[in-house]
N, C-alpha and C positions, 0 to 999 in steps of 0.2 A: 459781295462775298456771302456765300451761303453759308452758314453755319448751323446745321443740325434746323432747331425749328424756330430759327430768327436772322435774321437780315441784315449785316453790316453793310451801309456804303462804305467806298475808300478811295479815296482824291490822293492820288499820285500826283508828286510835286517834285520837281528837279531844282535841283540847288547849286548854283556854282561852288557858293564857300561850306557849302556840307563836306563831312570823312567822310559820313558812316550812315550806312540805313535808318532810318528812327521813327517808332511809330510811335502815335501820340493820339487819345481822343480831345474833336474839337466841344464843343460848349455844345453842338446840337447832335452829339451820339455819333457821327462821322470818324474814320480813321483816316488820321492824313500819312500815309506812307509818305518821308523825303530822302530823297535817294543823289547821290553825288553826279554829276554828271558820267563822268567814269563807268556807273555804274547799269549795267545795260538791262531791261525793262524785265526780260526774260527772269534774269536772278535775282530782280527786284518782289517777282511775282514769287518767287521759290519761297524768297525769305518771307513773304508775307502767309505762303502755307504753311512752315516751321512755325510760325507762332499763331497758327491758330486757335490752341488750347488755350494761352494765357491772354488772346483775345476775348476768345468766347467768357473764362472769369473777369475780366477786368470789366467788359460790357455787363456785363450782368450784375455786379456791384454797382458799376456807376447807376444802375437803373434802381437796383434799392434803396440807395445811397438817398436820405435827405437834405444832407447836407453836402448838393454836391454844386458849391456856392458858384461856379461857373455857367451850371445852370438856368440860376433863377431868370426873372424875366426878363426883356429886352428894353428898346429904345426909353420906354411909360418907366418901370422901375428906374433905368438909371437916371432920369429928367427928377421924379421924383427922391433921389435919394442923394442925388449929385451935392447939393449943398451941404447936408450933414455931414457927408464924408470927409469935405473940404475944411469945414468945421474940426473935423476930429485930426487930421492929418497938419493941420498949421497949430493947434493947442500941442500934439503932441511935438511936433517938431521944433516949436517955441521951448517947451521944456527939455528936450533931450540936448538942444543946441547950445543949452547953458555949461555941457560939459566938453563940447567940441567946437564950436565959436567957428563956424564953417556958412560963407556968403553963398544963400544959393537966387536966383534970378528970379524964381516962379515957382507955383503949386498948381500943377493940374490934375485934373480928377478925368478918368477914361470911361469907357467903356469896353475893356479889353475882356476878349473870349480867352486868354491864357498866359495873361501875365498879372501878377501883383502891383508889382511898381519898375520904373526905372528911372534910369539919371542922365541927363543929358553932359556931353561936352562944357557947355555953355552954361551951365548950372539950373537947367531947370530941374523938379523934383516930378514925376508922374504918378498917378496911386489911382488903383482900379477902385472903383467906388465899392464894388464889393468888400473892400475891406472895414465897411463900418458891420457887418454882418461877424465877422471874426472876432474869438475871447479875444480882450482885451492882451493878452501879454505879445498874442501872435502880431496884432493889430502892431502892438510897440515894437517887434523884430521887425517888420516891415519899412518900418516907417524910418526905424537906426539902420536898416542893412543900405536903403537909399539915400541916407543923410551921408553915412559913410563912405560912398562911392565919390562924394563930393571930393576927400580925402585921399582918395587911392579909387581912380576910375578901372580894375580890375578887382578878382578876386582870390589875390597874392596875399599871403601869411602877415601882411604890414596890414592890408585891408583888415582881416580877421582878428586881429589883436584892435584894431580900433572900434569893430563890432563889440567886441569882449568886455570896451571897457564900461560898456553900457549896460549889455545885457552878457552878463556872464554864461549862462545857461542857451546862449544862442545854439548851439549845434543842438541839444532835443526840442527847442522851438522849429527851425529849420526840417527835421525831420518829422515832426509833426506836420507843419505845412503841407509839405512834398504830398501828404496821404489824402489831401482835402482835394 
């Protein structure tokens, strides 16, 4: 995609269990268009001309952006920083877990291009190593939004009230996040 005097690629990706159009930058400046099966390549291309305005700003932030912690560097930074994270993520989850007494199986530390953390069926806990780079309180949303999936594997108003009980001010950390 051409845009005025800069170059977006964009990997179009077809999704069985997608609604809805959705575009998303990956970690290396790429736009992944995901489009429903349903949904036919022509009107996929449409939609992707409608927002080429709030492409063109969003690419262009993300490139000032220094903090744009998805970013930073590859396989060498996460080898290098893997343990610390691991470190930060079982001290806090040892402390938050005194108030939710929740068995989880594992802690692993990722190298994920666009996710913070998740939680397995089975009780494992995930957490992208990037998250030793994040203020500390973010770092703590983090760490209680996947402790508490242990609790309520969705994220139904039972989930949310057991986020709460930890971090009360969860919704402006979350919306914080969202903008990193």
């Amino acid at each position: 995609m051409d845009s005025g005097n800069f170059e977006i690629q964009v990997v179009f990706k077809r999704v069985r269990r997608s609604r809805h159009l959705r575009l998303s930058f990956g970690a290396d400046g790429r736009v992944l268009l995901t489009r429903p099966f349903w949904v036919s390549e022509k009107v996929a291309r449409e939609f992707l001309k409608s927002k080429e305005a709030w492409l063109r700003e969003q690419w262009q932030r993300l490139q000032l952006s220094e903090d744009n912690y998805f970013r930073r560097g590859g396989r060498e930074d996460y080898l290098k920083h893997k343990e610390k994270a691991r470190i930060l993520a079982r001290e806090r989850l040892s402390y938050f877990n005194q108030f939710y007494n929740f068995k989880f199986s594992r802690v692993s530390i990722r190298n994920q291009r666009s996710r913070w953390g998740s939680c397995s069926k089975s009780g494992g806990l995930n957490f992208n190593y990037r998250i030793i780079f994040l203020p500390p309180d973010l770092a703590d949303y983090l760490i209680v939004h996947e402790l508490c999936h242990l609790g309520e594997l969705n994220h139904s108003l039972a989930f949310w009230r057991l986020v709460a009980q930890t971090i009360p001010d969860y919704e402006s950390r979350r919306r914080l996040l969202r903008k990193l």
